[in-house]
C-alpha positions in Angstrom: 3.7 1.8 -11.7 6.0 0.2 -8.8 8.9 1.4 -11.0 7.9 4.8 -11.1 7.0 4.8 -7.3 10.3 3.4 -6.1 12.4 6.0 -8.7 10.2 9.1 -6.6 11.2 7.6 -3.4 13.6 9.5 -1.3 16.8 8.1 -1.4 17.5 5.5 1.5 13.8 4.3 1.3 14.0 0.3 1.7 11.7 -0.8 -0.8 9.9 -4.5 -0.3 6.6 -6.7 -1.0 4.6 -8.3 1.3 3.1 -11.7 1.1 1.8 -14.8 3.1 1.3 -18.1 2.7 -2.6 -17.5 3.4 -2.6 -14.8 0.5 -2.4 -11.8 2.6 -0.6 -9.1 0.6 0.6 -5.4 -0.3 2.7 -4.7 -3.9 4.7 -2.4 -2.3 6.0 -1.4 1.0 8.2 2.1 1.1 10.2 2.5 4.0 10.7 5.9 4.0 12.5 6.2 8.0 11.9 9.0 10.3 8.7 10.6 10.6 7.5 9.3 7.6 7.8 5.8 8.4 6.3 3.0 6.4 3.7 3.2 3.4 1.5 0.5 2.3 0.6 0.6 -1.3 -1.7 -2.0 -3.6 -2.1 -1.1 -7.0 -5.2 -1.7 -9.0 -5.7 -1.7 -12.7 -9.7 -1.6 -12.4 -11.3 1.9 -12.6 -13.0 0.8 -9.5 -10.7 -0.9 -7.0 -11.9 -2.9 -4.8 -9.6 -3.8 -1.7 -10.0 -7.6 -0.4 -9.3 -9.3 2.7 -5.6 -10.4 1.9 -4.9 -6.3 2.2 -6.6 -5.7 5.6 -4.8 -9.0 7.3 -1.6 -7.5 5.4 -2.3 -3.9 7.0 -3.1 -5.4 10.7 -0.6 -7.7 10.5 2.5 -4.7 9.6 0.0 -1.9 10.5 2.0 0.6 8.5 2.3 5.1 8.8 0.1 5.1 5.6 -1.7 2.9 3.4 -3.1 3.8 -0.5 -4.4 2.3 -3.4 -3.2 3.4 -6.5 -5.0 2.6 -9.6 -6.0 4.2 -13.1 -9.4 6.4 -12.5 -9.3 10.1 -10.7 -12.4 9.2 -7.9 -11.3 9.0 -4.1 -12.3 6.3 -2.8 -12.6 5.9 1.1 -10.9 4.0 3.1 -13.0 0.7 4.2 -14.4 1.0 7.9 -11.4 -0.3 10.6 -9.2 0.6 7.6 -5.7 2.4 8.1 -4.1 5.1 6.3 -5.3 8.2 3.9 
């Protein structure tokens, strides 16, 4: 999944992970530059993700353009209340 996202990047994007030492975390970070900025993405394999707190200190901590969790089912989920991103 990462490999695919990072090969439909534009070209340019800087393409990273984030992690602490306190287990805050995103799988991928896109830097796309310009208006587009930064994207936040976490990929799940469950067919119902559930985001935990090591996201939400990840997302506050780099506070990115856009934030989404990508994972297997075809349900929307919304975004947790304070959350950032689509």
């Amino acid at each position: 999944m990462i490999e695919n996202l990072i090969v439909a990047s534009p070209s340019g994007t800087r393409v990273s992970f984030y992690r602490t030492s306190v287990g805050a975390d995103i799988d991928l970070l896109l830097e796309l530059g310009g208006p587009r900025g930064t994207w936040a993405i976490e990929i799940k394999k469950s067919l119902t993700p559930k985001t935990d707190r090591g996201l939400h200190v990840a997302l506050d901590d780099l506070k990115p353009d856009k934030a989404l969790v990508v994972y297997a089912g075809t349900e929307r989920y919304p975004k947790a209340e304070g959350g950032r991103g689509d």
